[in-house]
KEZA-802987 format. One record per residue (C-alpha): residue in three letters; z, y, x. Coordinates in steps of 0.1 Angstrom, whole numbers, padded with zeros to 4 digits, always signed. Example, Ala and Ser with C-alpha at 12.3 -4.5 7.8 and 13.67 -1.06 7.14 Angstrom:
BEGIN
ala+0078-0045+0123ser+0071-0011+0137
// end
This chain:
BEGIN
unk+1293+1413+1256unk+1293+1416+1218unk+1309+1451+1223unk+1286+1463+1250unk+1255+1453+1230unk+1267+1462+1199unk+1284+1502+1199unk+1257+1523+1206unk+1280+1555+1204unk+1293+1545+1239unk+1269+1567+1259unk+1266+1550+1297unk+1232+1545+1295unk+1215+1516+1316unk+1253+1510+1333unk+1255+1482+1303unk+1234+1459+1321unk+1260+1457+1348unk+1286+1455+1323unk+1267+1426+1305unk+1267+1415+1342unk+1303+1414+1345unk+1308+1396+1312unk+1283+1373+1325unk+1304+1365+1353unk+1336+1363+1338unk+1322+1335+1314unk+1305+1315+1346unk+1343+1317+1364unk+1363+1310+1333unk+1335+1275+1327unk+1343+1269+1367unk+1376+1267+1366unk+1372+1242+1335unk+1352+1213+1354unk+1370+1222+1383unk+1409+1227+1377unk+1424+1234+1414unk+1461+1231+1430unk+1478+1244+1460unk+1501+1232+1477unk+1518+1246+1509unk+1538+1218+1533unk+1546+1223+1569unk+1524+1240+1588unk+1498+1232+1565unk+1474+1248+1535unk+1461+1226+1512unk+1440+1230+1478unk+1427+1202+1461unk+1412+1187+1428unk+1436+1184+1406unk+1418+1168+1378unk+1386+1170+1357unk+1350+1154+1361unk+1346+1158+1397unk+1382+1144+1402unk+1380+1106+1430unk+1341+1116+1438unk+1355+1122+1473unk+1329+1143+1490unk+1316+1159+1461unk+1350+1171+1446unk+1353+1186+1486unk+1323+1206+1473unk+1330+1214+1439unk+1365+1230+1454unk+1345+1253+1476unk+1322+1265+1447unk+1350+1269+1427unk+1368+1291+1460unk+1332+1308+1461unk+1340+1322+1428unk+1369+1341+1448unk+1343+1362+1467unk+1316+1365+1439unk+1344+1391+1421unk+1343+1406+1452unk+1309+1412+1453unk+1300+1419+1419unk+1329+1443+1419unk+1313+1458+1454unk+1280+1464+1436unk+1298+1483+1404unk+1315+1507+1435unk+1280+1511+1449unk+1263+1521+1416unk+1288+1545+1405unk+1290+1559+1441unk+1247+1570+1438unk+1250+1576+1404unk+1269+1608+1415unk+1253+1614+1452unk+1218+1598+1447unk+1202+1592+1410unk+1172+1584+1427unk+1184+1555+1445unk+1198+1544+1412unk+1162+1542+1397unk+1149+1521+1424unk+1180+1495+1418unk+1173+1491+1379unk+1140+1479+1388unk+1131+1440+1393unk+1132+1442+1427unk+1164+1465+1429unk+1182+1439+1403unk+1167+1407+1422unk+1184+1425+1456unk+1216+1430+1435unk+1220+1397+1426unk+1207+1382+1462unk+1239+1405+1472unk+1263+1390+1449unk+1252+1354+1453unk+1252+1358+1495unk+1292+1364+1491unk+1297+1334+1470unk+1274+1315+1494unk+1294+1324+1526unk+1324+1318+1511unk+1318+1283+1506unk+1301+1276+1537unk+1328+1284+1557unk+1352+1261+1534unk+1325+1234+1542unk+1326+1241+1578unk+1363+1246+1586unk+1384+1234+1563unk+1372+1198+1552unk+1396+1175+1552unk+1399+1147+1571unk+1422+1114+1580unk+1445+1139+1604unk+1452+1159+1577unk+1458+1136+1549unk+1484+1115+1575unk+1500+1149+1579unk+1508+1155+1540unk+1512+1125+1532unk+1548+1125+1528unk+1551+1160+1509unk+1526+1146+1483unk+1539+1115+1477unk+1574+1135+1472unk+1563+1162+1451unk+1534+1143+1436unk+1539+1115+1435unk+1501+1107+1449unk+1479+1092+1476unk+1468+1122+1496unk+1440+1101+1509unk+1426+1096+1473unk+1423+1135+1469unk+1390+1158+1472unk+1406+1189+1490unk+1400+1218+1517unk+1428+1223+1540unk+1441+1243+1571unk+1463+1233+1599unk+1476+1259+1622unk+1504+1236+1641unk+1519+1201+1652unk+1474+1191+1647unk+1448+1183+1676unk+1431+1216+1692unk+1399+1208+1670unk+1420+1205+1637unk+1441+1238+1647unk+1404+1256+1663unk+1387+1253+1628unk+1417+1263+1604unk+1423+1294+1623unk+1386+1301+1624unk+1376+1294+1589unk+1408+1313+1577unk+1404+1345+1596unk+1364+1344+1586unk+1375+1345+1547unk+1403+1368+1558unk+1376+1390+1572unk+1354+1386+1540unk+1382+1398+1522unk+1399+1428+1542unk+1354+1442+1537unk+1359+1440+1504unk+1391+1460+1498unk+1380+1479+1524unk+1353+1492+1508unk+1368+1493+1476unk+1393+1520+1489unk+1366+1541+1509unk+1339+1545+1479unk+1370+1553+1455unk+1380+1578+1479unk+1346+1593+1481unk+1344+1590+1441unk+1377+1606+1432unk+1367+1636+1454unk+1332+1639+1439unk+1349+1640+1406unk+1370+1667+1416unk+1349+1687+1429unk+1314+1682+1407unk+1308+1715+1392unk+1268+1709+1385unk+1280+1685+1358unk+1292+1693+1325unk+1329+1680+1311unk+1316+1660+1288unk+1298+1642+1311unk+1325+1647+1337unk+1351+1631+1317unk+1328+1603+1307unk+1327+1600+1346unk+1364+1592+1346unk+1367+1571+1324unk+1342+1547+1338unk+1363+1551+1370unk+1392+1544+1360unk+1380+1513+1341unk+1368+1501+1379unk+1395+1514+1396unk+1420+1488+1373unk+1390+1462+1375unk+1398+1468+1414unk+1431+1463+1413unk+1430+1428+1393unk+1412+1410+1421unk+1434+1426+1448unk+1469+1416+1428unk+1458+1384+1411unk+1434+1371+1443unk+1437+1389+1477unk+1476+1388+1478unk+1477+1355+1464unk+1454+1340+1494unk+1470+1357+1518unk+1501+1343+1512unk+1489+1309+1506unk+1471+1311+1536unk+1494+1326+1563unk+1524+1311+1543unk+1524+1282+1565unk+1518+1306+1599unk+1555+1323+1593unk+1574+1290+1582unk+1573+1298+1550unk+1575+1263+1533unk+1559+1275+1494unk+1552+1240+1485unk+1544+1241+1444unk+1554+1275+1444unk+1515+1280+1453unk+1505+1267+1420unk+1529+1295+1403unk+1519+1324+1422unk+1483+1317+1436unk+1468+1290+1405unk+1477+1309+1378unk+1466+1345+1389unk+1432+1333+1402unk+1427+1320+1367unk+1438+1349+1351unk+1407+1369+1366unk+1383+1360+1338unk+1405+1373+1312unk+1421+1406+1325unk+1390+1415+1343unk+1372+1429+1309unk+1403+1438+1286unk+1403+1468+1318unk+1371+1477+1302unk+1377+1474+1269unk+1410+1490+1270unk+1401+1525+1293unk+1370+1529+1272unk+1378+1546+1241unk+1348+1535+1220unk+1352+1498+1227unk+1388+1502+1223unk+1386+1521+1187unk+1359+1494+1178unk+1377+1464+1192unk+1411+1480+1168unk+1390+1486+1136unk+1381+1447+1135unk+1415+1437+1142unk+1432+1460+1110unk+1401+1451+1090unk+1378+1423+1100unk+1366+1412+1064unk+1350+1446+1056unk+1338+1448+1088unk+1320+1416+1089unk+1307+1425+1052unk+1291+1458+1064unk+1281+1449+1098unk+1289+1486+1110unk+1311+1502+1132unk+1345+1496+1118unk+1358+1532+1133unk+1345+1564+1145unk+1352+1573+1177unk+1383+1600+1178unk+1385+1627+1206unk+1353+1645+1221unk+1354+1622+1251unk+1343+1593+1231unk+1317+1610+1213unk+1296+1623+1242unk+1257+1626+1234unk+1249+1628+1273unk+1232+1596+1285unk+1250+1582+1320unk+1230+1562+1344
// end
Protein backbone atom coordinates (compact mmCIF):
# COMPACT_ATOMS: atom_id res chain seq x y z
CA UNK A 1 0.00 0.00 0.00
CA UNK A 2 2.81 2.34 0.98
CA UNK A 3 4.27 1.87 -2.56
CA UNK A 4 1.00 2.33 -4.45
CA UNK A 5 0.25 5.58 -2.51
CA UNK A 6 3.49 6.79 -2.35
CA UNK A 7 5.46 6.62 -6.29
CA UNK A 8 3.67 8.84 -8.19
CA UNK A 9 5.92 8.16 -11.40
CA UNK A 10 4.12 4.80 -11.71
CA UNK A 11 1.54 6.03 -14.35
CA UNK A 12 -1.79 3.53 -14.00
CA UNK A 13 -3.94 6.07 -13.19
CA UNK A 14 -7.25 5.36 -11.10
CA UNK A 15 -6.13 1.30 -11.47
CA UNK A 16 -4.44 2.08 -7.84
CA UNK A 17 -7.53 1.94 -6.13
CA UNK A 18 -7.89 -1.72 -7.09
CA UNK A 19 -4.45 -2.22 -6.18
CA UNK A 20 -4.94 -0.54 -2.74
CA UNK A 21 -7.89 -3.09 -2.96
CA UNK A 22 -5.78 -6.01 -3.30
CA UNK A 23 -3.47 -4.91 -0.53
CA UNK A 24 -6.54 -4.41 1.43
CA UNK A 25 -7.44 -7.92 0.97
CA UNK A 26 -4.26 -9.52 1.41
CA UNK A 27 -3.97 -7.84 5.06
CA UNK A 28 -7.93 -9.03 5.90
CA UNK A 29 -6.69 -12.89 4.73
CA UNK A 30 -3.30 -12.78 6.37
CA UNK A 31 -5.45 -11.28 10.00
CA UNK A 32 -7.92 -14.50 9.13
CA UNK A 33 -5.77 -16.94 9.06
CA UNK A 34 -4.33 -15.52 12.52
CA UNK A 35 -7.53 -15.94 14.72
CA UNK A 36 -8.32 -18.74 12.77
CA UNK A 37 -5.23 -21.26 12.15
CA UNK A 38 -6.75 -24.36 10.13
CA UNK A 39 -5.61 -28.17 9.51
CA UNK A 40 -6.39 -30.84 7.08
CA UNK A 41 -6.37 -33.95 7.42
CA UNK A 42 -7.29 -36.68 4.87
CA UNK A 43 -8.35 -40.48 6.49
CA UNK A 44 -10.33 -42.99 4.75
CA UNK A 45 -12.77 -42.04 2.64
CA UNK A 46 -12.94 -38.92 4.46
CA UNK A 47 -11.98 -34.87 4.14
CA UNK A 48 -11.70 -33.17 7.13
CA UNK A 49 -10.49 -29.42 8.12
CA UNK A 50 -10.70 -28.20 11.46
CA UNK A 51 -9.58 -25.60 14.11
CA UNK A 52 -6.52 -26.22 14.94
CA UNK A 53 -5.99 -23.68 17.59
CA UNK A 54 -6.51 -19.91 18.41
CA UNK A 55 -9.50 -17.98 20.04
CA UNK A 56 -12.24 -19.66 18.46
CA UNK A 57 -10.55 -23.05 19.25
CA UNK A 58 -13.60 -25.60 21.89
CA UNK A 59 -16.46 -22.89 20.99
CA UNK A 60 -18.05 -25.84 19.10
CA UNK A 61 -20.47 -24.33 16.68
CA UNK A 62 -18.85 -21.17 16.34
CA UNK A 63 -15.30 -22.48 15.50
CA UNK A 64 -17.66 -24.60 12.65
CA UNK A 65 -18.25 -21.02 11.44
CA UNK A 66 -15.13 -19.31 11.88
CA UNK A 67 -13.61 -22.37 9.57
CA UNK A 68 -16.05 -21.56 6.82
CA UNK A 69 -15.21 -17.70 6.86
CA UNK A 70 -11.78 -18.51 6.99
CA UNK A 71 -12.56 -21.25 3.67
CA UNK A 72 -14.60 -18.04 2.31
CA UNK A 73 -11.39 -16.30 2.13
CA UNK A 74 -10.51 -19.16 -0.62
CA UNK A 75 -13.16 -17.68 -3.03
CA UNK A 76 -12.80 -13.93 -2.15
CA UNK A 77 -9.10 -14.21 -4.12
CA UNK A 78 -11.12 -15.58 -6.66
CA UNK A 79 -13.33 -12.83 -6.96
CA UNK A 80 -11.27 -10.02 -6.31
CA UNK A 81 -8.87 -11.54 -8.80
CA UNK A 82 -12.07 -11.91 -11.32
CA UNK A 83 -12.89 -8.21 -10.94
CA UNK A 84 -8.96 -7.09 -11.82
CA UNK A 85 -9.59 -9.51 -15.23
CA UNK A 86 -12.81 -7.62 -15.84
CA UNK A 87 -11.23 -4.12 -15.42
CA UNK A 88 -8.35 -4.66 -17.51
CA UNK A 89 -10.55 -6.49 -20.10
CA UNK A 90 -12.93 -2.78 -20.66
CA UNK A 91 -10.03 -0.80 -20.09
CA UNK A 92 -8.93 -1.97 -23.61
CA UNK A 93 -12.55 -2.75 -25.33
CA UNK A 94 -14.77 -0.34 -23.34
CA UNK A 95 -13.29 2.88 -21.35
CA UNK A 96 -16.63 3.90 -20.93
CA UNK A 97 -17.77 1.14 -19.01
CA UNK A 98 -14.74 1.67 -16.93
CA UNK A 99 -16.05 5.24 -15.92
CA UNK A 100 -19.29 3.97 -14.81
CA UNK A 101 -17.41 1.31 -12.43
CA UNK A 102 -15.14 4.03 -10.64
CA UNK A 103 -18.12 5.62 -9.58
CA UNK A 104 -19.93 4.88 -6.02
CA UNK A 105 -22.27 2.89 -7.41
CA UNK A 106 -19.88 1.01 -9.82
CA UNK A 107 -17.36 0.39 -6.68
CA UNK A 108 -20.43 -0.42 -4.21
CA UNK A 109 -21.35 -3.26 -7.26
CA UNK A 110 -17.67 -4.27 -7.20
CA UNK A 111 -17.53 -5.01 -3.87
CA UNK A 112 -21.28 -6.58 -3.64
CA UNK A 113 -19.45 -8.91 -6.36
CA UNK A 114 -16.51 -9.76 -4.40
CA UNK A 115 -18.31 -10.25 -1.11
CA UNK A 116 -21.24 -12.62 -2.88
CA UNK A 117 -18.19 -15.24 -3.68
CA UNK A 118 -17.01 -15.15 -0.16
CA UNK A 119 -20.69 -15.44 0.98
CA UNK A 120 -21.50 -18.55 -1.18
CA UNK A 121 -18.56 -20.17 -0.29
CA UNK A 122 -19.36 -20.38 3.23
CA UNK A 123 -22.82 -21.14 2.91
CA UNK A 124 -22.43 -24.16 1.25
CA UNK A 125 -19.67 -25.20 3.98
CA UNK A 126 -22.56 -24.50 6.46
CA UNK A 127 -24.92 -26.43 4.54
CA UNK A 128 -23.06 -29.56 3.42
CA UNK A 129 -20.25 -30.15 5.21
CA UNK A 130 -21.04 -29.60 9.10
CA UNK A 131 -19.90 -32.06 11.05
CA UNK A 132 -21.75 -34.22 12.91
CA UNK A 133 -21.60 -37.43 15.47
CA UNK A 134 -21.29 -39.87 12.21
CA UNK A 135 -18.39 -38.26 11.21
CA UNK A 136 -16.50 -37.70 14.23
CA UNK A 137 -17.12 -41.75 15.09
CA UNK A 138 -15.69 -42.30 11.67
CA UNK A 139 -12.16 -40.35 12.42
CA UNK A 140 -11.96 -41.09 15.46
CA UNK A 141 -9.36 -43.51 15.26
CA UNK A 142 -6.99 -41.60 12.70
CA UNK A 143 -7.06 -38.60 15.07
CA UNK A 144 -6.44 -40.09 18.10
CA UNK A 145 -3.33 -41.88 16.09
CA UNK A 146 -1.95 -39.02 14.39
CA UNK A 147 -3.12 -36.54 16.94
CA UNK A 148 -3.37 -37.66 19.53
CA UNK A 149 -7.05 -35.82 20.12
CA UNK A 150 -10.74 -36.25 20.77
CA UNK A 151 -12.25 -35.73 17.32
CA UNK A 152 -15.46 -34.99 19.11
CA UNK A 153 -13.93 -31.95 20.93
CA UNK A 154 -12.99 -30.37 17.41
CA UNK A 155 -14.84 -27.42 15.40
CA UNK A 156 -14.47 -28.80 11.81
CA UNK A 157 -16.18 -29.09 8.25
CA UNK A 158 -15.89 -32.39 6.71
CA UNK A 159 -16.91 -34.62 3.63
CA UNK A 160 -17.66 -38.25 3.44
CA UNK A 161 -17.93 -39.87 0.12
CA UNK A 162 -18.03 -43.73 1.29
CA UNK A 163 -18.60 -46.46 4.14
CA UNK A 164 -21.37 -43.11 5.60
CA UNK A 165 -25.33 -43.10 5.50
CA UNK A 166 -26.92 -41.86 2.04
CA UNK A 167 -27.64 -38.34 3.80
CA UNK A 168 -23.91 -38.06 5.00
CA UNK A 169 -22.55 -39.32 1.46
CA UNK A 170 -25.71 -36.91 -0.50
CA UNK A 171 -24.39 -33.64 1.16
CA UNK A 172 -20.46 -34.22 0.82
CA UNK A 173 -20.77 -34.91 -2.78
CA UNK A 174 -23.07 -31.94 -3.16
CA UNK A 175 -21.34 -29.33 -1.20
CA UNK A 176 -17.99 -30.53 -2.79
CA UNK A 177 -18.99 -30.41 -6.47
CA UNK A 178 -20.84 -26.81 -5.62
CA UNK A 179 -17.27 -25.34 -4.54
CA UNK A 180 -15.77 -27.45 -7.30
CA UNK A 181 -18.04 -25.64 -9.57
CA UNK A 182 -17.20 -22.18 -7.89
CA UNK A 183 -13.85 -22.84 -8.59
CA UNK A 184 -13.56 -24.45 -12.27
CA UNK A 185 -15.83 -20.32 -13.03
CA UNK A 186 -13.13 -18.85 -11.78
CA UNK A 187 -10.23 -20.31 -13.65
CA UNK A 188 -12.36 -20.50 -16.23
CA UNK A 189 -12.69 -17.15 -16.70
CA UNK A 190 -9.38 -16.41 -15.76
CA UNK A 191 -8.15 -18.21 -18.90
CA UNK A 192 -10.90 -16.75 -21.41
CA UNK A 193 -10.40 -12.90 -20.48
CA UNK A 194 -6.45 -13.54 -20.67
CA UNK A 195 -6.96 -14.96 -23.93
CA UNK A 196 -9.03 -12.16 -25.10
CA UNK A 197 -6.32 -9.69 -23.44
CA UNK A 198 -3.16 -11.20 -24.89
CA UNK A 199 -4.83 -10.87 -28.36
CA UNK A 200 -5.91 -7.29 -27.88
CA UNK A 201 -2.38 -6.53 -26.93
CA UNK A 202 -1.11 -7.96 -29.89
CA UNK A 203 -3.02 -6.58 -32.06
CA UNK A 204 -3.85 -2.77 -30.62
CA UNK A 205 -2.43 -0.53 -33.12
CA UNK A 206 -4.64 2.83 -31.98
CA UNK A 207 -2.48 2.78 -28.88
CA UNK A 208 0.88 4.02 -28.53
CA UNK A 209 4.07 1.74 -27.11
CA UNK A 210 4.51 3.47 -24.32
CA UNK A 211 1.29 2.95 -23.36
CA UNK A 212 1.23 -0.47 -24.92
CA UNK A 213 4.01 -1.68 -22.96
CA UNK A 214 2.68 -0.20 -19.82
CA UNK A 215 -0.32 -2.44 -20.92
CA UNK A 216 1.91 -5.52 -20.42
CA UNK A 217 3.23 -5.07 -17.71
CA UNK A 218 0.11 -4.65 -15.77
CA UNK A 219 -0.77 -8.05 -17.50
CA UNK A 220 1.67 -9.83 -16.70
CA UNK A 221 1.61 -8.68 -13.08
CA UNK A 222 -2.15 -10.40 -13.14
CA UNK A 223 -1.36 -13.06 -15.13
CA UNK A 224 1.35 -14.31 -12.15
CA UNK A 225 -1.31 -12.96 -9.55
CA UNK A 226 -3.46 -15.62 -11.52
CA UNK A 227 -1.32 -18.21 -11.28
CA UNK A 228 -0.76 -17.98 -7.32
CA UNK A 229 -4.26 -18.82 -6.52
CA UNK A 230 -4.50 -21.55 -9.12
CA UNK A 231 -0.99 -23.30 -7.76
CA UNK A 232 -1.11 -22.45 -4.03
CA UNK A 233 -5.29 -22.81 -3.77
CA UNK A 234 -7.20 -24.56 -6.61
CA UNK A 235 -4.79 -27.64 -6.91
CA UNK A 236 -4.33 -27.81 -3.39
CA UNK A 237 -8.38 -28.32 -2.78
CA UNK A 238 -8.70 -30.42 -5.39
CA UNK A 239 -6.54 -32.76 -4.10
CA UNK A 240 -7.61 -32.51 -0.65
CA UNK A 241 -10.97 -32.90 -1.77
CA UNK A 242 -11.04 -35.77 -4.28
CA UNK A 243 -7.91 -37.29 -2.42
CA UNK A 244 -10.21 -39.37 -0.49
CA UNK A 245 -12.50 -40.27 -3.86
CA UNK A 246 -9.33 -42.19 -5.53
CA UNK A 247 -8.03 -43.96 -2.25
CA UNK A 248 -5.56 -41.76 -1.81
CA UNK A 249 -4.98 -41.91 2.02
CA UNK A 250 -2.93 -38.02 2.46
CA UNK A 251 -3.43 -37.99 6.00
CA UNK A 252 -0.98 -34.96 7.46
CA UNK A 253 0.39 -34.75 4.22
CA UNK A 254 -2.68 -32.15 3.69
CA UNK A 255 -1.24 -29.88 6.14
CA UNK A 256 2.15 -29.83 3.92
CA UNK A 257 0.72 -29.41 0.67
CA UNK A 258 -2.78 -27.67 1.07
CA UNK A 259 -2.02 -25.54 4.89
CA UNK A 260 0.87 -24.02 3.97
CA UNK A 261 0.10 -22.83 0.25
CA UNK A 262 -3.27 -21.41 1.22
CA UNK A 263 -1.34 -19.36 3.73
CA UNK A 264 1.18 -18.31 1.47
CA UNK A 265 -1.47 -16.34 -0.68
CA UNK A 266 -1.24 -13.17 1.36
CA UNK A 267 2.35 -12.91 0.81
CA UNK A 268 3.16 -13.90 -2.82
CA UNK A 269 0.05 -12.37 -4.02
CA UNK A 270 1.66 -8.64 -3.96
CA UNK A 271 5.52 -9.32 -4.30
CA UNK A 272 3.85 -10.36 -8.21
CA UNK A 273 3.11 -6.73 -8.25
CA UNK A 274 5.86 -5.27 -6.88
CA UNK A 275 8.24 -7.44 -8.69
CA UNK A 276 6.75 -7.09 -12.60
CA UNK A 277 6.34 -3.40 -12.01
CA UNK A 278 9.52 -1.69 -12.55
CA UNK A 279 8.83 1.47 -10.61
CA UNK A 280 7.80 -0.28 -7.37
CA UNK A 281 10.55 -2.64 -7.91
CA UNK A 282 13.35 0.19 -8.47
CA UNK A 283 11.72 2.02 -5.38
CA UNK A 284 11.24 -1.05 -3.25
CA UNK A 285 15.58 -1.74 -4.13
CA UNK A 286 16.62 1.91 -3.44
CA UNK A 287 15.28 1.51 0.29
CA UNK A 288 16.76 -1.72 0.78
CA UNK A 289 20.70 -0.44 -0.38
CA UNK A 290 19.90 2.84 1.32
CA UNK A 291 17.10 3.16 3.78
CA UNK A 292 18.72 5.87 6.17
CA UNK A 293 18.92 8.55 3.41
CA UNK A 294 15.87 7.60 2.21
CA UNK A 295 13.91 7.99 5.34
CA UNK A 296 16.02 11.37 5.87
CA UNK A 297 14.81 12.80 2.51
CA UNK A 298 11.44 11.29 2.26
CA UNK A 299 11.91 11.10 -1.65
CA UNK A 300 12.11 8.59 -4.12
CA UNK A 301 15.18 6.70 -3.39
CA UNK A 302 15.72 5.79 -7.37
CA UNK A 303 14.69 7.07 -10.64
CA UNK A 304 13.03 4.91 -12.67
CA UNK A 305 15.57 3.25 -15.50
CA UNK A 306 14.23 2.20 -18.97
CA UNK A 307 11.47 4.25 -20.94
CA UNK A 308 8.85 1.71 -19.79
CA UNK A 309 8.96 2.88 -16.36
CA UNK A 310 8.93 6.36 -17.09
CA UNK A 311 5.69 6.68 -19.13
CA UNK A 312 3.83 10.12 -18.80
CA UNK A 313 0.55 8.50 -20.34
CA UNK A 314 -2.15 8.11 -17.66
CA UNK A 315 -3.86 4.26 -17.65
CA UNK A 316 -7.30 3.79 -16.47
Amino acid sequence: MWLILSEKKASIGKYRYLLIGFAIFDMFYSTVELFVPVAIHGTGAAFVIYLADGPFFGTGHLGQLAVSIRCGCISLSYGILIIHFIYRYFVLFNTHIIEAMLRPSGLFGLFIFFICHGIAWSTVCEMFLYGDQEVFDYIYEGFKRDYNVDSHDLSMLMALFFDASPEIKRRSWMGILILTGISTYAVSLYIILGWKIMKKLADNPGVSKTTQKLHRQLFKALAVQTFIPICISFSPCMMAWYGPVLGLDLGMWNNYLGVIALSAFPVLDPLAIIILLPNYRNKLIGVVKKPIKYLNSGTSAVQPTGDSSGAATQLY
